[in-house]
Every structure is written in C-alpha cells, then in structure tokens.
PABARO-774264 format. One record per residue: residue in three letters; residue number from 1; z, y, x of N, C-alpha, C, CB in turn. Coordinates in pm, whole numbers, plus 50000, padded with zeros to 5 digits. Last residue first. Glycine has a CB too. Layout:
BEGIN
+---------+-----+-------+-------+-------+-------+-------+-------+-------+-------+-------+-------+-------+-------+
| residuo | num |  n.c3 |  n.c2 |  n.c1 | ca.c3 | ca.c2 | ca.c1 |  c.c3 |  c.c2 |  c.c1 | cb.c3 | cb.c2 | cb.c1 |
+---------+-----+-------+-------+-------+-------+-------+-------+-------+-------+-------+-------+-------+-------+
|     ALA | NUM |     Z |     Y |     X |     Z |     Y |     X |     Z |     Y |     X |     Z |     Y |     X |
...
+---------+-----+-------+-------+-------+-------+-------+-------+-------+-------+-------+-------+-------+-------+
END
This chain:
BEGIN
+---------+-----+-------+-------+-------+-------+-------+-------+-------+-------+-------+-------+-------+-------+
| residuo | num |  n.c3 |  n.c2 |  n.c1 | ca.c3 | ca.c2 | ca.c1 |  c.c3 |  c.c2 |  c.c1 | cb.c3 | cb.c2 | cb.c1 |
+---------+-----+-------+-------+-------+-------+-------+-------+-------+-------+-------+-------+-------+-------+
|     UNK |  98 | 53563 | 52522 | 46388 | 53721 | 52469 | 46424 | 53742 | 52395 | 46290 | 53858 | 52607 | 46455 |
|     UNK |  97 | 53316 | 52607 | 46620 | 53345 | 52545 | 46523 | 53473 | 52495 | 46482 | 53279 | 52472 | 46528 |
|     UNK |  96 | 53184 | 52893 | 46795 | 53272 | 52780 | 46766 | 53331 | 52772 | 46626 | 53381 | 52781 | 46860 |
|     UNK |  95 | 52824 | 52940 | 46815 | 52924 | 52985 | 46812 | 53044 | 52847 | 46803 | 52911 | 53089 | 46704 |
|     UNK |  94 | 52765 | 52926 | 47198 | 52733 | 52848 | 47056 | 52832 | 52877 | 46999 | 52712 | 52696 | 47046 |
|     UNK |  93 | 52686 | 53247 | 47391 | 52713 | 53160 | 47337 | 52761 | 53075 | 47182 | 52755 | 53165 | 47402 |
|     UNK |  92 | 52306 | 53290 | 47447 | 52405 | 53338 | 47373 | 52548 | 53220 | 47367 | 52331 | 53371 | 47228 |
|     UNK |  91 | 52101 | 53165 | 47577 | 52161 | 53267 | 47649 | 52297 | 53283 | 47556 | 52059 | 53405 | 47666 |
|     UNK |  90 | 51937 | 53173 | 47331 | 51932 | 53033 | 47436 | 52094 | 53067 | 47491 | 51775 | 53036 | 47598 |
|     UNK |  89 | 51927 | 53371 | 47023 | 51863 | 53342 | 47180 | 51972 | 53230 | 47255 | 51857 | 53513 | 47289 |
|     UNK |  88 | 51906 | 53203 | 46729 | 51984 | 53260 | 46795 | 51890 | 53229 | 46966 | 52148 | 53196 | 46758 |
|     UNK |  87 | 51744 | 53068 | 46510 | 51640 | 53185 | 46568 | 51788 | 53265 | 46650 | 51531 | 53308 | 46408 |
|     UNK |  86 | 51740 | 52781 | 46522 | 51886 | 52844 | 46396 | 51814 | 53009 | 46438 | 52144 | 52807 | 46469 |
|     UNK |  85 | 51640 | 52715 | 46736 | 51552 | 52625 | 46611 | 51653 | 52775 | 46538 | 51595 | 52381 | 46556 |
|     UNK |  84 | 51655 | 52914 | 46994 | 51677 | 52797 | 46901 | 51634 | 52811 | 46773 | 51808 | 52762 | 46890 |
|     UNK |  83 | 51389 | 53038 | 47221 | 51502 | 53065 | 47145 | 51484 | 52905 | 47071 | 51495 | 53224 | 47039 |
|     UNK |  82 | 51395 | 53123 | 47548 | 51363 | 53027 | 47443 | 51444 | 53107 | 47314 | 51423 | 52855 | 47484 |
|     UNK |  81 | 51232 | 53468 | 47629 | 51360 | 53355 | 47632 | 51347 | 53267 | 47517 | 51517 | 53425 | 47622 |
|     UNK |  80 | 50918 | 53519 | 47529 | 51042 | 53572 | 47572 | 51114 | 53434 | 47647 | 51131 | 53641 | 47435 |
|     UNK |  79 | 50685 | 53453 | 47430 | 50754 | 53569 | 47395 | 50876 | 53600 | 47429 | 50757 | 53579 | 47287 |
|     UNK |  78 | 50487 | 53319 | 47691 | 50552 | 53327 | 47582 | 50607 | 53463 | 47503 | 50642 | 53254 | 47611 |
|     UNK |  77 | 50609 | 53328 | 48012 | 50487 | 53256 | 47897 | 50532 | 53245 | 47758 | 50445 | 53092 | 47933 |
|     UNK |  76 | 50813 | 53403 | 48174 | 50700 | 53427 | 48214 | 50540 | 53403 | 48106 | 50714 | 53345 | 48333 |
|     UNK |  75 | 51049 | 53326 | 48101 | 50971 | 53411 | 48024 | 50875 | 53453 | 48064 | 51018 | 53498 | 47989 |
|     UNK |  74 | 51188 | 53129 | 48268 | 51196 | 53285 | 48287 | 51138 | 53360 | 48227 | 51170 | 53329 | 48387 |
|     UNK |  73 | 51136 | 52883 | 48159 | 51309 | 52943 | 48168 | 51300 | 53098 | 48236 | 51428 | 52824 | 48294 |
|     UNK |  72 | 50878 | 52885 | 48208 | 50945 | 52894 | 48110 | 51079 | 52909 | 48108 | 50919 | 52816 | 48053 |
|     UNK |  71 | 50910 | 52847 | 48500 | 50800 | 53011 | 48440 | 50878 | 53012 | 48323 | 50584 | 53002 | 48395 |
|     UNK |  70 | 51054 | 52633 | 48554 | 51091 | 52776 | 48595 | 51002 | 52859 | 48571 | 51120 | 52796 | 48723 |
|     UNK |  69 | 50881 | 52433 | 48453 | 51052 | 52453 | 48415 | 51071 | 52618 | 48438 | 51179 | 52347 | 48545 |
|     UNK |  68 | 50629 | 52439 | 48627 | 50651 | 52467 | 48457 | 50809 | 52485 | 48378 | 50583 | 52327 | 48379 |
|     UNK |  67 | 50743 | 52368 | 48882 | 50689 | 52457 | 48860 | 50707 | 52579 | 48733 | 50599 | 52400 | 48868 |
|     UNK |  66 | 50815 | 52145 | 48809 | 50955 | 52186 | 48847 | 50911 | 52334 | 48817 | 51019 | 52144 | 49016 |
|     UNK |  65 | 50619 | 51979 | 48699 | 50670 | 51990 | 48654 | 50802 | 52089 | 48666 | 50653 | 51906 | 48643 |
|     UNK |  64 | 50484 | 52012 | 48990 | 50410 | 52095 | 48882 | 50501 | 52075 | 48763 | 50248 | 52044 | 48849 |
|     UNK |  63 | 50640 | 51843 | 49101 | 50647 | 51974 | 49139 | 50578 | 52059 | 49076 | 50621 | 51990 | 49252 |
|     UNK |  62 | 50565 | 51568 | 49022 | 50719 | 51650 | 49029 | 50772 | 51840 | 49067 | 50790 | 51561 | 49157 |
|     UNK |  61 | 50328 | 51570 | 49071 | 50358 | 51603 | 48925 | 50523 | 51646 | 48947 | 50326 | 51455 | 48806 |
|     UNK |  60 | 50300 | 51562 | 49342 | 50222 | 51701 | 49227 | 50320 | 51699 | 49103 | 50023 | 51658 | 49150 |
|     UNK |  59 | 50460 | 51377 | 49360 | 50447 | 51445 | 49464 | 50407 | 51585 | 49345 | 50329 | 51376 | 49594 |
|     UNK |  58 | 50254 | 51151 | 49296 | 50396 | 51155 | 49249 | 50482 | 51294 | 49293 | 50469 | 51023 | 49310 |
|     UNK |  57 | 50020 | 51201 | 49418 | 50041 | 51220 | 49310 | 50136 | 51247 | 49257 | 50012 | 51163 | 49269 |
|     UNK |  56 | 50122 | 51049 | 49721 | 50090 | 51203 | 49671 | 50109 | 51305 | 49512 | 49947 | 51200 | 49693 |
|     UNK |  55 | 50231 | 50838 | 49630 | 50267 | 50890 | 49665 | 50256 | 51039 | 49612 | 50246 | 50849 | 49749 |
|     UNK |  54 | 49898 | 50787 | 49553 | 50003 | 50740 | 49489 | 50134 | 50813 | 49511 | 50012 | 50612 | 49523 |
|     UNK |  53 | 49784 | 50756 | 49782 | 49768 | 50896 | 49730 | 49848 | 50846 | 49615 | 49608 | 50967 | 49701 |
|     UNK |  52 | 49940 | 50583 | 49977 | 49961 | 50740 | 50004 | 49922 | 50809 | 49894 | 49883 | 50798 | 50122 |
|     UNK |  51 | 49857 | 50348 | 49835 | 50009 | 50410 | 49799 | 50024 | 50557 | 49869 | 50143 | 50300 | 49866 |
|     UNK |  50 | 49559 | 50361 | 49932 | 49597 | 50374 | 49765 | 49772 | 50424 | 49730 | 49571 | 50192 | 49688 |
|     UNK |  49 | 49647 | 50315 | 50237 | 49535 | 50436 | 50140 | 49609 | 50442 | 50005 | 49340 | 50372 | 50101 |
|     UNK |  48 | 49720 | 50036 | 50197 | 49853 | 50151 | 50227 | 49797 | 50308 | 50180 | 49900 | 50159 | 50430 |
|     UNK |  47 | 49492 | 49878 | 50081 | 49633 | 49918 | 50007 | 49682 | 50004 | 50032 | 49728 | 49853 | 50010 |
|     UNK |  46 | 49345 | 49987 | 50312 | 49286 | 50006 | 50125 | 49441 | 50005 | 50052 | 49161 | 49824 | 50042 |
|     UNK |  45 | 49482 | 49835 | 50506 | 49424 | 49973 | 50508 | 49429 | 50054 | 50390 | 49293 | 49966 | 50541 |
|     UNK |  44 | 49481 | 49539 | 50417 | 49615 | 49650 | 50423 | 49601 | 49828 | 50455 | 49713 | 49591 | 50557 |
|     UNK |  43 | 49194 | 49550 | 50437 | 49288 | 49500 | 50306 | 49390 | 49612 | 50303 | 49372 | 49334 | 50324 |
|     UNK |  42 | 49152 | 49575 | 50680 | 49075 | 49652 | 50607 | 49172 | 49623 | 50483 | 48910 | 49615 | 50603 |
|     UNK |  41 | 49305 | 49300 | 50769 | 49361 | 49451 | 50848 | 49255 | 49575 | 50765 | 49319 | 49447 | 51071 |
|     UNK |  40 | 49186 | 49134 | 50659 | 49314 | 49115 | 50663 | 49344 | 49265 | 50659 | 49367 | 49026 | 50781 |
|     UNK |  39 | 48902 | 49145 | 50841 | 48904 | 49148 | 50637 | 49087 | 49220 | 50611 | 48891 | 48894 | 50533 |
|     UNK |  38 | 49006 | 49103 | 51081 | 48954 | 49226 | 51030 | 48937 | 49220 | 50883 | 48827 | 49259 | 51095 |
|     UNK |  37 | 49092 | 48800 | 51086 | 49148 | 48962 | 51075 | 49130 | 49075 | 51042 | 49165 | 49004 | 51142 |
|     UNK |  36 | 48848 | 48697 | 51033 | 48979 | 48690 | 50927 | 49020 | 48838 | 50928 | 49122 | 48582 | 50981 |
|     UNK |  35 | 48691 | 48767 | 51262 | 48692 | 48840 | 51118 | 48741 | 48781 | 51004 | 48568 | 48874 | 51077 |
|     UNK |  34 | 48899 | 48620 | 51373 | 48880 | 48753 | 51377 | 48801 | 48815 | 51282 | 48836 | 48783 | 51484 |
|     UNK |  33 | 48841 | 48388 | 51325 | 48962 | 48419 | 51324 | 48964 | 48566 | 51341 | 49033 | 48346 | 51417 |
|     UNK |  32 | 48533 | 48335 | 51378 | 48598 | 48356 | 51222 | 48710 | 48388 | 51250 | 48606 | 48238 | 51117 |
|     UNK |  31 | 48572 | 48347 | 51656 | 48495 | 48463 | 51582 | 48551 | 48430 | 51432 | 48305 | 48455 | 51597 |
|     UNK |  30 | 48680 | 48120 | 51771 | 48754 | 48314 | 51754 | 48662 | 48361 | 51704 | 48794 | 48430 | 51895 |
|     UNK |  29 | 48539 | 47944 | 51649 | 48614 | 47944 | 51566 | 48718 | 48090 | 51588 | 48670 | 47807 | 51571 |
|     UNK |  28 | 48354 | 47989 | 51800 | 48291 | 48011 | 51623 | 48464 | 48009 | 51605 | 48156 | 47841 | 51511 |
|     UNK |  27 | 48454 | 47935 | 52056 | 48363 | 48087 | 52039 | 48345 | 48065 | 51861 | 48161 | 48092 | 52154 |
|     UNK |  26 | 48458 | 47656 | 51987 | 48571 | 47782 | 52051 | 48531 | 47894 | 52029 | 48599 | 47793 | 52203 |
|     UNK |  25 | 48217 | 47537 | 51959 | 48332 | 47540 | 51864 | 48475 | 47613 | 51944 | 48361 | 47369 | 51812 |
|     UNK |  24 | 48124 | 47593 | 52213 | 48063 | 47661 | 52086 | 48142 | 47657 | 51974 | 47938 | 47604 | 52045 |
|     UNK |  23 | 48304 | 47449 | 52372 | 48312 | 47598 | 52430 | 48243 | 47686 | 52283 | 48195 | 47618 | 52607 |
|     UNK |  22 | 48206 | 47225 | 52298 | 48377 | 47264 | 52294 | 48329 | 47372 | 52291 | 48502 | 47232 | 52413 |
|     UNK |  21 | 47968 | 47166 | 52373 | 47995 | 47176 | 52238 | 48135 | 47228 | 52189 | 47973 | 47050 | 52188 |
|     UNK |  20 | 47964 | 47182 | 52666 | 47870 | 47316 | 52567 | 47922 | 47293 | 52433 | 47670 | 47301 | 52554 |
|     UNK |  19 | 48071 | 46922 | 52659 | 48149 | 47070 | 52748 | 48103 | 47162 | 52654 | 48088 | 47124 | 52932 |
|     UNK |  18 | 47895 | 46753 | 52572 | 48040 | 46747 | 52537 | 48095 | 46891 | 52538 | 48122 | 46654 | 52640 |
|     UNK |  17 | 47650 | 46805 | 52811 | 47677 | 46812 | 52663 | 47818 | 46845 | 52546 | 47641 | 46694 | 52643 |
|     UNK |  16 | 47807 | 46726 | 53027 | 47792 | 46840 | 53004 | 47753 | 46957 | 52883 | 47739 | 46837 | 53072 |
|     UNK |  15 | 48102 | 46499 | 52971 | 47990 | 46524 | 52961 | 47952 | 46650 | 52976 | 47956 | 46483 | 52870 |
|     UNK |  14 | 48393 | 46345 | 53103 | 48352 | 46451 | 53011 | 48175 | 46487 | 53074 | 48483 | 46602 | 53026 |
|     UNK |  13 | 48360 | 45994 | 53116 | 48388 | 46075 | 53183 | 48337 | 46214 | 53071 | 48323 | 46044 | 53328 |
|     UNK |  12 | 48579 | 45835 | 52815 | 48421 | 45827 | 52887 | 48468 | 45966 | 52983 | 48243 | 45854 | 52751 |
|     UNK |  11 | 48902 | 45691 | 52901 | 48770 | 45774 | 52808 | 48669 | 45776 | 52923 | 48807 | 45962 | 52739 |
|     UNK |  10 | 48950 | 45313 | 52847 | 48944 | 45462 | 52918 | 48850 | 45555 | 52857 | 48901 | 45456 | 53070 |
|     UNK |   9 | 49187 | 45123 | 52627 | 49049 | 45193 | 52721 | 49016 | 45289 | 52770 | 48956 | 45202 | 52684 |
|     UNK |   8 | 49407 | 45054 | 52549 | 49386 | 44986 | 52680 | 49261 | 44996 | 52692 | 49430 | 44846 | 52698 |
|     UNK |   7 | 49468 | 45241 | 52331 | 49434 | 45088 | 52325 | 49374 | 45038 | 52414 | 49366 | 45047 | 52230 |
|     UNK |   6 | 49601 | 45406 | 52475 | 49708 | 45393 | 52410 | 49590 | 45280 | 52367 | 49793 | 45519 | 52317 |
|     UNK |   5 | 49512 | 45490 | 52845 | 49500 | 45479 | 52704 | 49577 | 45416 | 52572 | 49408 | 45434 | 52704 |
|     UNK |   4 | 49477 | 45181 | 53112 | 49555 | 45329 | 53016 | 49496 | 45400 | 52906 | 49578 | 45457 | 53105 |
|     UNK |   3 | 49443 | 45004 | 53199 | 49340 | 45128 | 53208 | 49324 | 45198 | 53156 | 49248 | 45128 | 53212 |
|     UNK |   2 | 49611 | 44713 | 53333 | 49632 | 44860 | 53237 | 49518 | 44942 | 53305 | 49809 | 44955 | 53252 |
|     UNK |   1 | 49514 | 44386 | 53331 | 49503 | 44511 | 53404 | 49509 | 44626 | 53305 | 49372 | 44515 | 53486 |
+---------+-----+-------+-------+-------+-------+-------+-------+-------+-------+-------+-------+-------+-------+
END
C-alpha cells in the first residue's frame, strides 16, 4: 500500500506547536533581512554623502583657481602685469630670432 512520500511515509499532521515555530522563524528572519537592509541603505547614504562633498570640493578648487588666474592676469595683486624672468612686460611681443 502507497502512503506516499518519497520513503513510503506520511508526515505527521502539522502541529500547533510546529505552526508558532514557522511563523517565529519567519518574523526573525524579515527582521534580520531588513536590518540587512537598512545597514545596506545607511552605507550607500554615507558613501553617496562623501562623493557629494567630494564633488563639491572639486567644485571650489576649480573655481578658486579660475578665480586666482584672473586677479593675477589683471594686476589686481602685485605690481602690475607679469613680467618675464629677461624684466620685458608679458604683453610685449617676443622679440624675433633669425
């Protein structure tokens, strides 16, 4: 006589005991899966944070550098117009060489 099952026994009927223990290992195991997630999703927070002000930074200095180009190419600091090492002004042209 087959009484099915793959070694010809039957399972026990489900218990109420049994039941409460599924349902507690269901509930623990969405709760760690979620605060997987949430660790996961604070992570990528902190990272994408850190490349905005990264970003940002990159941001200042290109423009505090663009800043400092154009006071000094206008004499705003200093004694004037650059001048060259040979004491001819910047502006002038080099003489030619033949």
């Amino acid at each position: 006589m087959d009484v099915g099952g793959p070694h010809g026994a039957m399972a026990p009927p489900p218990s109420p005991v049994g039941w409460a223990q599924r349902r507690w290992h269901a509930m623990r195991r969405k709760r760690d899966e979620q605060a997987r997630v949430a660790a996961v999703g604070g992570a990528v927070r902190a990272h994408a944070g850190a490349m905005w002000f990264n970003g940002g930074v990159l941001l200042m200095a290109v423009a505090g550098h663009a800043a400092g180009f154009l006071a000094f190419k206008a004499g705003l600091f200093g004694d004037g117009p650059v001048q060259a090492e040979d004491g001819r002004n910047m502006e002038d042209p080099a003489p030619a060489v033949c």
